[in-house]
N, C-alpha and C positions, 0 to 999 in steps of 0.2 A: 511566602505570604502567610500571614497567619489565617488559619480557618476561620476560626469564630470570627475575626472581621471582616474577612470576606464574606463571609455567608449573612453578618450583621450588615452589610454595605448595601446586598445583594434583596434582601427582606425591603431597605426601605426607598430601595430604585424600582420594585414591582410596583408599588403603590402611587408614581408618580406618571404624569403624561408622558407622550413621546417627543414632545417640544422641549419638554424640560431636561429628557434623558441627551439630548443631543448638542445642552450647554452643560449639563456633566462632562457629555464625549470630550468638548475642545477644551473644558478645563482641565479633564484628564491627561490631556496629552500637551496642553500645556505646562503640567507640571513633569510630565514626562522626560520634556525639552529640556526643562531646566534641573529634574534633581537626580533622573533616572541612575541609578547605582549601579543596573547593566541592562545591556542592550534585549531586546523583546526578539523572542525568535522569527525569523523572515514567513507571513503567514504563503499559502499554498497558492498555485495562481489563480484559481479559482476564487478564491476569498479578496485577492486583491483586485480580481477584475472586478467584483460586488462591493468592495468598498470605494475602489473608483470613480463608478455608477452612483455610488449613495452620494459620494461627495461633489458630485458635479449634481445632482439635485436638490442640492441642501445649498449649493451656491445661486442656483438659478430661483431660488425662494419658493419651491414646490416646499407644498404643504408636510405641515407633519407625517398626517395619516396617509396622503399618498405614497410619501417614501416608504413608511410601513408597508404600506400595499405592493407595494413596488419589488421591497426585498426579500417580504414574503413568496413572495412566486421568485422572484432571483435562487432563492434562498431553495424551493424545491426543484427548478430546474438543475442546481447544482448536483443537487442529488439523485437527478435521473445521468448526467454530466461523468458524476464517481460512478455510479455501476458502470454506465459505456465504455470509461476508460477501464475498471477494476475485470470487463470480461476482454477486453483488449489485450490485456496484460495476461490473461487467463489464453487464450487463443494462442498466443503469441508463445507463453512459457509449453504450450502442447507441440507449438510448433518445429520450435528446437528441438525439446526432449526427443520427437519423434524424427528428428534430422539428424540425430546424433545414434542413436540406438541401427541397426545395419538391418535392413531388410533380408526375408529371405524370400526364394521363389514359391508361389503355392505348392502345399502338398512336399513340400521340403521339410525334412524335425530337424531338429539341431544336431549338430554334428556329434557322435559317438565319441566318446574317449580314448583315447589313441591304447590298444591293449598294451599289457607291460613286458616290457621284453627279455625276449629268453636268452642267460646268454649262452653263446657258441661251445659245440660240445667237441673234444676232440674227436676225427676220424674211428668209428671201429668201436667207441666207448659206448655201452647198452641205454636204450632211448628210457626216458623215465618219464612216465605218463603225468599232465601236468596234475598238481595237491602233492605230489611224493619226494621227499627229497632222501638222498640215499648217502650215507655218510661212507 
């Protein structure tokens, strides 16, 4: 979409009521129907359950400004909605990480590194203190 007409579209739909903006909505998606060049991406379920709600109150002939009212509070519920879920999701990725990493017992360090080993000297051959190697 081009900016400056959106943003020119956007300028002079501030300025009108919310009765008015809501026969833009069906016009809008009336031409949608018919001329859309590609499909609108599927909104979140959130956003569909609040437009659900709007449009069964826009059927039932609730007022403008109540629907305003209405989605306004929809609209910050949703938003307490996304944290709930955002620390869920948050709880949830601690929950794994911390199922998958192996406990140890208290007062256990982590395992030493296995020292490197020496090899086999034959019978009878002079012991060589380990740093020394004797050609």
């Amino acid at each position: 979409m081009n900016t400056f007409l959106r943003d020119r579209i956007l300028r002079k739909l501030e300025s009108l009521p919310d009765e008015r903006l809501y026969q833009i909505l069906d016009y809008a998606e009336f031409l949608e129907s018919k001329y859309a060049e590609r499909q609108t991406p599927a909104p979140g379920i959130f956003t569909r359950f609040a437009e659900t709600v709007e449009d069964q109150l826009r059927a039932g002939r609730v007022s403008a400004s109540a629907i305003s009212q209405t989605m306004n509070l929809m609209n910050q519920a949703m938003g307490v909605l996304n944290g709930v879920a955002a620390a869920g999701k948050s709880v949830a990725s601690d929950i794994v990480s911390a199922a998958r990493t192996p406990e140890r017992p208290a007062g256990e360090s982590p395992a030493a590194p296995a020292p490197a080993a020496v090899p086999p000297q034959p019978p009878g051959a002079p012991i060589t203190p380990p740093g020394e190697h004797r050609s």
